[in-house]
C-alpha positions as CSV (number, residue, x, y, z in Angstrom):
1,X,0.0,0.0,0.0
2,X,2.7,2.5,1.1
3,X,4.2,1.7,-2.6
4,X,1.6,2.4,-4.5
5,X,1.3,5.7,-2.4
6,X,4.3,6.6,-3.3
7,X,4.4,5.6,-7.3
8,X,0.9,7.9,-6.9
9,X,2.6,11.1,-5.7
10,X,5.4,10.4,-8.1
11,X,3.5,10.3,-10.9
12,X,1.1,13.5,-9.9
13,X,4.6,15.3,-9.3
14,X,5.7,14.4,-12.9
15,X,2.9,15.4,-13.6
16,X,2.5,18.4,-12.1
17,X,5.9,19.2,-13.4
18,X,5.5,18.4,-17.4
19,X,2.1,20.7,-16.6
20,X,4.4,24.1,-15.4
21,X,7.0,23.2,-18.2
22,X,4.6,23.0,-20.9
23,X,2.5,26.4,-19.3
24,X,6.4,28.1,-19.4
25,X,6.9,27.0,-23.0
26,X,3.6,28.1,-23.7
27,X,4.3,31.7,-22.3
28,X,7.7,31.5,-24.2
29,X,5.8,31.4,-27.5
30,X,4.9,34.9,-27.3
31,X,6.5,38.2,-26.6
32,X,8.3,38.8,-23.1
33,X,9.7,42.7,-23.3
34,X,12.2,44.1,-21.3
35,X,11.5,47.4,-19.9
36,X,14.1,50.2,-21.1
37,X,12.6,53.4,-19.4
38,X,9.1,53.8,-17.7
39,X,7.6,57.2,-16.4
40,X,5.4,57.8,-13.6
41,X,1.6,56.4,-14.3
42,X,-1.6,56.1,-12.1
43,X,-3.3,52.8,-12.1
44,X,-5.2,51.5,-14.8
45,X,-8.8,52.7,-14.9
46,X,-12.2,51.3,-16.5
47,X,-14.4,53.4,-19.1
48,X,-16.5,50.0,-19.5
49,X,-19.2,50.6,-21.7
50,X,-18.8,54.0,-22.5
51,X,-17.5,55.4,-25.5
52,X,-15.4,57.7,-23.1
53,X,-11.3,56.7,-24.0
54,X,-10.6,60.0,-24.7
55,X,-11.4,61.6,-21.4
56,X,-9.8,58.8,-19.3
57,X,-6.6,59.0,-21.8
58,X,-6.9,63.0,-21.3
59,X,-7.1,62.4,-18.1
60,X,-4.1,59.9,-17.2
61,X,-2.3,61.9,-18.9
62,X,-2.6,64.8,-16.4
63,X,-2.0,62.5,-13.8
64,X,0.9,61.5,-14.8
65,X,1.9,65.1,-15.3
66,X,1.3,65.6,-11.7
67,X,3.6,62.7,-10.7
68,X,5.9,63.8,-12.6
69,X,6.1,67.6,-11.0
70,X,6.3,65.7,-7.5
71,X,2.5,66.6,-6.7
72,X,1.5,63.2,-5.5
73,X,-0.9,60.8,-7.4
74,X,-4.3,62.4,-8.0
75,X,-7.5,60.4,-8.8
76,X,-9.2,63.1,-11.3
77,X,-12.7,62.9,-12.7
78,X,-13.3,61.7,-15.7
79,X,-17.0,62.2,-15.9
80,X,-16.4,65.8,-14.9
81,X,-15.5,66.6,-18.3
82,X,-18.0,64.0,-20.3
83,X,-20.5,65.6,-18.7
84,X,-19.5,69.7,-19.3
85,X,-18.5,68.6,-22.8
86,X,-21.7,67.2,-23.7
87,X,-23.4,70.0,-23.0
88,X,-21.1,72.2,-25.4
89,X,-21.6,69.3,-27.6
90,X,-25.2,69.7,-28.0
91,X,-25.1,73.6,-28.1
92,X,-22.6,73.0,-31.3
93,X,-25.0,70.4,-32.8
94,X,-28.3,73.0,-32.3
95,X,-26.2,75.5,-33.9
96,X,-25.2,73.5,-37.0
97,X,-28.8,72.5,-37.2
98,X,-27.9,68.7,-36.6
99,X,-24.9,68.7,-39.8
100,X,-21.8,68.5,-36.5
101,X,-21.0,65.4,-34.6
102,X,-23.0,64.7,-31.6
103,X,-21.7,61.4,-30.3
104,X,-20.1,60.0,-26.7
105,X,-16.7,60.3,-28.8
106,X,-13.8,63.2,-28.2
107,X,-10.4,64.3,-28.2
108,X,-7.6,65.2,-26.2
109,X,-8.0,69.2,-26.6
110,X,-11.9,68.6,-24.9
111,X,-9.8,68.1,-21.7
112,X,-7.7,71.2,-21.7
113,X,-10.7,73.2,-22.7
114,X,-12.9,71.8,-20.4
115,X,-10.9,72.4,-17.3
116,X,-10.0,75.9,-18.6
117,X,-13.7,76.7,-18.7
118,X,-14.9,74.8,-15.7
119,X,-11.9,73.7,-13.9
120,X,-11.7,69.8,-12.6
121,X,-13.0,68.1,-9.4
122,X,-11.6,64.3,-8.0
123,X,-12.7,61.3,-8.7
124,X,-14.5,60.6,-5.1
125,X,-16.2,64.2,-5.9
126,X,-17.8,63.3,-8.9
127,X,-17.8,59.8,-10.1
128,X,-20.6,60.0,-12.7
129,X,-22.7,57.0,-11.6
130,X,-25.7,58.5,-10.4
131,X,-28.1,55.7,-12.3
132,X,-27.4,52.6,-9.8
133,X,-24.7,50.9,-11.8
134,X,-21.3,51.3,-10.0
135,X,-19.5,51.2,-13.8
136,X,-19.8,53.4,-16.1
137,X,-23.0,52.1,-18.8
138,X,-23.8,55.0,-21.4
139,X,-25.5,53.4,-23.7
140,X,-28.9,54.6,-22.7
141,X,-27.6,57.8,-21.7
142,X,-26.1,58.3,-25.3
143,X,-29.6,57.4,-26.8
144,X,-31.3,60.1,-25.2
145,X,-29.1,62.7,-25.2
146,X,-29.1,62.4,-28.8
147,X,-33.1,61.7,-29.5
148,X,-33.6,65.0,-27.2
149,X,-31.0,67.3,-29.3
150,X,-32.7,65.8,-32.8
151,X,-36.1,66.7,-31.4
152,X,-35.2,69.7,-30.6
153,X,-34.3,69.9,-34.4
154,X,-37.6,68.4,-35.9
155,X,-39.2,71.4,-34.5
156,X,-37.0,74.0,-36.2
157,X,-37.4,76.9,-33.5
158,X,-35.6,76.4,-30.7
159,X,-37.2,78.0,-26.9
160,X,-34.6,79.2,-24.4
161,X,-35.9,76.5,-22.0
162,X,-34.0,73.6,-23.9
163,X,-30.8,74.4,-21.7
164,X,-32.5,73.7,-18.5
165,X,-34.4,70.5,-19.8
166,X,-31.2,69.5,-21.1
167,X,-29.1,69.8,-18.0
168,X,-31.9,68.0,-15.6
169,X,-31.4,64.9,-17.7
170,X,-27.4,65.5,-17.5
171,X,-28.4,65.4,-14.0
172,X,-30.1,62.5,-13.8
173,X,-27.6,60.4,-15.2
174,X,-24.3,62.0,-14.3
175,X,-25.8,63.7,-10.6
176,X,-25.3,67.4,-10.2
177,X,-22.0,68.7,-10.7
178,X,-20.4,70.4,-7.3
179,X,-19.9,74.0,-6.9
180,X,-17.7,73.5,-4.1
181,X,-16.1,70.3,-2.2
182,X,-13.8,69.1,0.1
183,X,-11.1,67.0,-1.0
184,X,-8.3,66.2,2.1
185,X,-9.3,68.7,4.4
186,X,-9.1,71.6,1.9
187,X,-12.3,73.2,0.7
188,X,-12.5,73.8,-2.9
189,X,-14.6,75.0,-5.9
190,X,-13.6,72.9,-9.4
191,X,-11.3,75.8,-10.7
192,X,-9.1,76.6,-7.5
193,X,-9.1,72.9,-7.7
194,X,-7.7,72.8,-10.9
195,X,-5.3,75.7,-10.4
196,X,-3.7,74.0,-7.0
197,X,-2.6,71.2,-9.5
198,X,-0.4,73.7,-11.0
199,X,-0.8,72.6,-14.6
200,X,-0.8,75.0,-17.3
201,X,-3.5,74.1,-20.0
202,X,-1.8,76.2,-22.4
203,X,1.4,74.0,-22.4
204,X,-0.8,71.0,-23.9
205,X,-0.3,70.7,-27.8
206,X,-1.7,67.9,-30.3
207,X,0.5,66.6,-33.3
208,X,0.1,64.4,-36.1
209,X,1.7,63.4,-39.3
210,X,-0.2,63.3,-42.4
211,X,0.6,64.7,-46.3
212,X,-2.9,66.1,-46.8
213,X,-2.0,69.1,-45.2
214,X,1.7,71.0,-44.8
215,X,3.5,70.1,-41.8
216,X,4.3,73.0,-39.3
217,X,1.4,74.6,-39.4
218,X,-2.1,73.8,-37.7
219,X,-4.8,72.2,-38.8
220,X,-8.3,70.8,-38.1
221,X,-8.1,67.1,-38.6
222,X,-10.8,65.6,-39.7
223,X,-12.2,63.2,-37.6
224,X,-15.8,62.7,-36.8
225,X,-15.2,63.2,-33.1
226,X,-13.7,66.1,-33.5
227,X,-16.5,68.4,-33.0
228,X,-15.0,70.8,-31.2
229,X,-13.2,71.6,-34.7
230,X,-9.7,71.3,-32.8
231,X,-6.4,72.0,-34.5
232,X,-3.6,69.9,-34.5
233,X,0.4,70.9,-35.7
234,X,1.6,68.4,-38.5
235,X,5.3,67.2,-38.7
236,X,6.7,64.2,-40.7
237,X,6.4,60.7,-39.6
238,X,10.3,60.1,-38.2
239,X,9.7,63.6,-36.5
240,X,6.4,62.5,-34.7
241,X,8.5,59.1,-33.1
242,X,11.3,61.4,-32.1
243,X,9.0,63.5,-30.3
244,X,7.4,60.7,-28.6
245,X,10.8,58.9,-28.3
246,X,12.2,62.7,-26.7
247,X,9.5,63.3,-24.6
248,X,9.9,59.6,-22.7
249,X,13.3,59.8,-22.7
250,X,12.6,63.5,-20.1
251,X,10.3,62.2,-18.1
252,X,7.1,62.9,-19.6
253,X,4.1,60.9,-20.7
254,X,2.4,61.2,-24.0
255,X,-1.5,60.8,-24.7
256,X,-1.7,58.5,-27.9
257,X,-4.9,58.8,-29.9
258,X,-5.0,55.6,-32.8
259,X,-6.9,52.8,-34.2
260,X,-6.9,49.7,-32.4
261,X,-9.3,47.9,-34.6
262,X,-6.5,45.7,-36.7
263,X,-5.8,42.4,-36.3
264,X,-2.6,42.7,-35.1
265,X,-4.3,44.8,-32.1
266,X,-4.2,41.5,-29.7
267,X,-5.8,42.8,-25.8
268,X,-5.4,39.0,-24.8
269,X,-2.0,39.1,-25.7
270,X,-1.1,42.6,-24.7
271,X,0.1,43.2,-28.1
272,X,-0.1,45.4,-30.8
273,X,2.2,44.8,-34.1
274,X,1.6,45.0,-37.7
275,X,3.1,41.7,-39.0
276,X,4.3,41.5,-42.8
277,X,2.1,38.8,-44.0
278,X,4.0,38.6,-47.2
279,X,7.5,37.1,-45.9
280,X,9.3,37.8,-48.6
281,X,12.6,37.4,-46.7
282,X,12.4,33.7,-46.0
283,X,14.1,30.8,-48.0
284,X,14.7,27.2,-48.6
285,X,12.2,24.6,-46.8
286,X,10.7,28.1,-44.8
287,X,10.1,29.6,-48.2
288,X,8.3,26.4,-49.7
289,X,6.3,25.4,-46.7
290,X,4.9,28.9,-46.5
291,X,4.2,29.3,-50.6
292,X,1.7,26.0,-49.9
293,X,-0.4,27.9,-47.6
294,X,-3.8,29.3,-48.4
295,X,-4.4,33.4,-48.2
296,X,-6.7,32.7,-45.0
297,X,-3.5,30.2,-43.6
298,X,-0.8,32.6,-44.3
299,X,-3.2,35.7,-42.5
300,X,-3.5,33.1,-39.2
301,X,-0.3,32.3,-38.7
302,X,0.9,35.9,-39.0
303,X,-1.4,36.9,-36.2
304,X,-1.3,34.2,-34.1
305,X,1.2,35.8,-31.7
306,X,2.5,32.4,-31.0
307,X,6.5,33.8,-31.5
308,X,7.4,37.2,-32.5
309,X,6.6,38.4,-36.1
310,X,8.4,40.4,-38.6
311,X,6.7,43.9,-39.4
312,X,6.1,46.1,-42.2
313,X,8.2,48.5,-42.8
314,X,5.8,51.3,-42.0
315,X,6.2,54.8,-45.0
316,X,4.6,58.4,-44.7
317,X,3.1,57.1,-47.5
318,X,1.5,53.4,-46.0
319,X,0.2,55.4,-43.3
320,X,-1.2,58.4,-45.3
321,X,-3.4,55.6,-47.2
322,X,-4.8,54.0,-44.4
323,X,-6.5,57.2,-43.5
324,X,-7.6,58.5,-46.9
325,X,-9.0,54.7,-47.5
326,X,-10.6,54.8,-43.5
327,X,-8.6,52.1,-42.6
328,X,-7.1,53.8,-40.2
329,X,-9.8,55.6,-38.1
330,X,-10.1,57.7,-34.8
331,X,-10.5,54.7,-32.6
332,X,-9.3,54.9,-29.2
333,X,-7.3,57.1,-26.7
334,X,-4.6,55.4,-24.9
335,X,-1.3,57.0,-22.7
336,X,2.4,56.0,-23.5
337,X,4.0,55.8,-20.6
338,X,7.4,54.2,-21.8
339,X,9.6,52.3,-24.0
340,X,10.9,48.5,-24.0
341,X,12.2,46.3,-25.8
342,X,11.2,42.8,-27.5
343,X,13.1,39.8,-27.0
344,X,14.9,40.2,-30.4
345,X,15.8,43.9,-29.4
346,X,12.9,45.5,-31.3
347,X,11.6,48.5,-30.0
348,X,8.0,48.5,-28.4
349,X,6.1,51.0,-26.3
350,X,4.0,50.6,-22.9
351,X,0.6,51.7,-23.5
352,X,-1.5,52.3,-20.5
353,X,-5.1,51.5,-21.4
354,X,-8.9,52.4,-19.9
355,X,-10.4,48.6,-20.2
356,X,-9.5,47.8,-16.5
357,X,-6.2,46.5,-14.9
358,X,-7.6,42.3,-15.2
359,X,-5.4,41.6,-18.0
360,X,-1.9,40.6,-19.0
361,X,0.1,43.7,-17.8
362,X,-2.5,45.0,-14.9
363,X,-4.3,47.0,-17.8
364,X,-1.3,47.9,-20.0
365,X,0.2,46.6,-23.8
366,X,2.8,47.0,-25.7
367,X,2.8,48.4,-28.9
368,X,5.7,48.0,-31.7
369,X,6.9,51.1,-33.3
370,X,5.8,50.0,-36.7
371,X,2.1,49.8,-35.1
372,X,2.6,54.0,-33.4
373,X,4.2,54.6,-37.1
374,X,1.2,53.0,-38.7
375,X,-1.7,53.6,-36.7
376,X,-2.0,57.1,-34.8
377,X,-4.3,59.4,-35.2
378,X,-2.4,62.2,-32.8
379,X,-0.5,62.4,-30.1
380,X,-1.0,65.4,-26.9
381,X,2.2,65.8,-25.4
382,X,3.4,68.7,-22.7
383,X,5.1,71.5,-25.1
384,X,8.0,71.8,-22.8
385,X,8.7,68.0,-23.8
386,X,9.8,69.3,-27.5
387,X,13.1,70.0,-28.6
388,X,14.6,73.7,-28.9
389,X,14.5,72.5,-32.9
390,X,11.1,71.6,-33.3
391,X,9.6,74.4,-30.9
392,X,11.2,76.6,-33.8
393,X,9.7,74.8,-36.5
394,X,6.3,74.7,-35.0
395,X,6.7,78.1,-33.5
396,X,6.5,77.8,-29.6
């Protein structure tokens, strides 16, 4: 009896052993990154099912800021701005008779505007939930907010009295907004609030690369959530990376506005590439094997993230395309908080996402350069992050 015990555990420990040596080989498969520099970040955070990345990207990028000028970390509200921007959303859409965007989507400059106009509040001040969920849930809240501004249309005069109505159902989602609060034993109203953080709104600028329009000079990019009509400056692609590149290398953080809707987007992975699905590099047996694939094969196992992949080599040109054609569309806004590396030495960055911190990297990714290259829309970046050189071109 005591034998067979013992040939039992044996066999459960090889057992258990094969198990953890085939789950490490598994997780060697994939990509492991070694971090090369990582600036200050707040946690993770959770838009859920809100079409709301732009204000928690905004935001976290503030955050970060603060770190980074030794304030302390800062939980700021993100439904503080939502909520002021949609009703300056709706005044735009009344006054362009219903032809502007009026959607839960943004950008980066709604933050900056918003808390120059009606400064910012904490999180625990305002969290936005006032319509028992305890995450955030807009799709009913972005039904009626848009049926009320459309029938408010149909009727083609418009009464002073739609303000009022407007903001008691901005109310009734959101809860009423705080004219003064307490926040650590200091009380405050949202803009001393805002100016005891000691960030300059001003000193937040939005760049993009694109051959539509002449680089150095501002322009409104064309985005259906930009319905603020925002400008952004334009410099060439290599520029744009060695701004971001610059910017991490000093300390500072860089929201990242881009489309995450490609395959080679992987959230289960915490991975986003752009693999070359042509392989034109490869020879002998490598080269035949692949040839005998079908289209659809060849597509799976260039995103099946089960090794690392070669990329495209990503032009001004590729990535000018893929936003004339709307491949590449305003998607989502995400914070790069720093660089790493692959474990073939390629260069990747850490994005800090809004989709909660249950996943790989505690709610961060990695994204290869050839992926920022590819796939930005714009980038907000702290103006003191630029180089004496590109201040000039851009003329800060």
């Amino acid at each position: 009896m005591k034998r067979v015990f013992i040939i039992i555990i044996g066999l459960l420990f090889i057992g258990t052993t094969a198990f953890a040596q085939d789950k490490k080989k598994e997780e060697e498969k994939g990509y492991t990154f070694t971090i090369v520099k990582e600036n200050p970040a707040t946690p993770a955070k959770d838009q859920s099912r809100s079409g709301t990345c732009w204000s928690f990207a905004g935001i976290g990028l503030l955050e970060s800021e603060l770190l980074k000028n030794g304030k302390g970390e800062y939980d700021l509200s993100e439904m503080w701005i939502v909520r002021n921007a949609y009703m300056e959303k709706a005044e735009k859409y009344l006054r362009f008779h219903g032809s502007n965007s009026f959607a839960a989507g943004g950008g980066f400059h709604d933050i900056t505007e918003m808390i120059k106009k009606y400064g910012i509040v904490p999180e625990e001040a305002y969290t936005g939930l006032n319509y028992g969920e305890t995450k955030h849930n807009h799709g009913e809240i972005d039904k009626v907010l848009e049926a009320f501004c459309k029938s408010l249309i149909s009727q083609k005069t418009l009464t002073p009295a739609w303000k009022t109505a407007f903001n008691a159902i901005l109310d009734a989602y959101f809860g009423k907004m705080p004219e003064n609060f307490t926040y650590k034993g200091v009380n405050y109203t949202p803009k001393s609030f805002a100016q005891s953080l000691g960030l300059n709104m001003d000193d937040y600028v939005e760049i993009g690369s694109f051959t539509h329009q002449p680089f150095y000079k501002p322009f409104i990019i064309e985005i259906p959530d930009n319905w603020m009509m925002g400008t952004i400056q334009n410099v060439q692609l290599d520029e744009m990376i060695q701004i971001i590149d610059n910017a991490i290398a000093n300390g500072y953080s860089i929201g990242w506005g881009a489309d995450v809707s490609e395959k080679g987007f992987s959230w289960k992975n915490a991975v986003a590439i752009v693999p070359d699905e042509d392989k034109s590099d490869l020879s002998g047996t490598e080269r035949d094997r692949w040839e005998k694939l079908t289209a659809a094969e060849k597509a799976k196992s260039a995103y099946s993230f089960d090794g690392t992949a070669k990329e495209k080599t990503i032009t001004q040109e590729m990535r000018q395309e893929a936003f004339d054609n709307y491949n590449t569309t305003d998607d989502h806004g995400m914070v790069i908080v720093g660089v790493a590396k692959d474990q073939n030495g390629n260069k990747f960055y850490k994005i800090k996402n809004s989709w909660g911190n249950e996943s790989k990297y505690d709610g961060y990714f990695f994204a290869s350069e050839a992926f920022v290259k590819y796939k930005t829309i714009d980038i907000m970046i702290n103006k003191n992050a630029l180089s004496k050189e590109m201040k000039k071109k851009l003329g800060y």
